[in-house]
Structure formats: C-alpha cells, structure tokens
N, C-alpha and C positions, 0 to 999 in steps of 0.2 A: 142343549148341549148334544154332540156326536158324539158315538159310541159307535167301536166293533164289538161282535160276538164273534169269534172263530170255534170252529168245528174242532172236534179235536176227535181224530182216529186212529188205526193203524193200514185203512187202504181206502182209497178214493173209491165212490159211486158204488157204498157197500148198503145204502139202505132198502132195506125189504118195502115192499107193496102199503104193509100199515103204516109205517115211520113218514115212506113219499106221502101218503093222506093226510098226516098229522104235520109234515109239516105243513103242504098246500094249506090246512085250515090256520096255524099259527100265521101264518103272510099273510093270509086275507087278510086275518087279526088285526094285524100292522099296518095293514095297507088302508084298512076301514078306519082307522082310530090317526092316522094321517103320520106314523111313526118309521114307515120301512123307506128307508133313500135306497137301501139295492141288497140283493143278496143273489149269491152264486157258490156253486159247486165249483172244485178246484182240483184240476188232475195231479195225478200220483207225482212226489218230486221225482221219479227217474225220466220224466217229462221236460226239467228244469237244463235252465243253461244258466251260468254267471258270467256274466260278464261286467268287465273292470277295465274301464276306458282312464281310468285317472290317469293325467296328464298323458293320453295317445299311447296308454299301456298295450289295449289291445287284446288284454285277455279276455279268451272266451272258453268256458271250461262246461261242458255235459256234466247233469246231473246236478244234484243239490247242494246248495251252499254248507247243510250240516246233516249228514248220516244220522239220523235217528229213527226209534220205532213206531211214536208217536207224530203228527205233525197234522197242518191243519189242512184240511178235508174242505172246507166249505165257510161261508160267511155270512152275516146281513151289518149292514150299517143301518144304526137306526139315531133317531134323534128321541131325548127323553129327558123331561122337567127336570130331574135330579141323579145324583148316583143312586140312591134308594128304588128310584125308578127304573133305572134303568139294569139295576141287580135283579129286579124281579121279574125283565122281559127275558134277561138271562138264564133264569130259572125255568121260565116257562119255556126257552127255545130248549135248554139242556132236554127237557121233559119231551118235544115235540122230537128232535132228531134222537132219541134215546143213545145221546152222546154226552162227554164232559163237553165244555165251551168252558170261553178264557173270554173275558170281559176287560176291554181298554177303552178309556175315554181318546176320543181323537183332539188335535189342537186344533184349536179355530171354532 
C-alpha cells in the first residue's frame, strides 16, 4: 500500500544543519529497505497560484487556496506492508524532521 507523510510547519526550508542530517539518514532508511517512491520540500503557499479552469472559467488567483498558519512544508511517499507499518515510519519521519506529519493512505 501507498502512503503520504506530509510535513507539517509554519514556514518552508526552516530545518537546521542536524534535522537536514537526520533527515538524509531517515531516506537512506527508506531508500535501503526499498520503501521511499519520492519525497520533496515544498515552498511557502505565498508561492502558490489556483487556478480553476472548470468549464473554461479561467481563474487564476495568486497565493494559496486557504490562509492558514500551519501547512505542509515538505513530503515522502512511501509504500508499507500495512497501516501499523506504515504509522511507525510516520513516527520515525515526525522524529527525523522534528516536525508534526499527517499520515494518509493513497488510492491505488
């Protein structure tokens, strides 16, 4: 089964020198044990455009879909035997980026 881990902060590309170390060893982690399909850092929503083309609407609107203080920072998709499995890579990533993370099963 696929899983996200999303990052969960209050500003994009805020990890210190030891957090980048700890994560780089958690990916190997993943990477060794054949579980990590992709993970990436994800700039600030004032970065963001929405755009809503439904039926040739044509909007395109700067900035974030929703104003909040919290939002997510960063990701890995991983693939893991079960949910129990794959709660406890989420624990260990929470540990690694010294961040909260939000754990969703992907479909398919």
């Amino acid at each position: 089964m696929k899983y996200m881990i999303c990052v969960i902060d209050t500003a994009s590309g805020t990890g210190n020198s030891q957090e980048m170390a700890a994560i780089d060893e958690f990916n190997e982690s993943l990477i060794d044990s054949g579980q990590l399909l992709m993970a990436e850092g994800i700039q600030s929503p004032d970065k963001s455009i929405v755009i809503d083309n439904r039926a040739n609407a044509g909007v395109i609107t700067q900035g974030p879909l929703h104003q909040t203080t919290e939002y997510v920072s960063g990701f890995w998709v991983i693939t893991a035997s079960s949910d129990s499995e794959a709660e406890e890579i989420a624990v260990n990533a929470s540990k690694a980026c010294n961040r909260k993370v939000e754990l969703r099963p992907l479909f398919g």
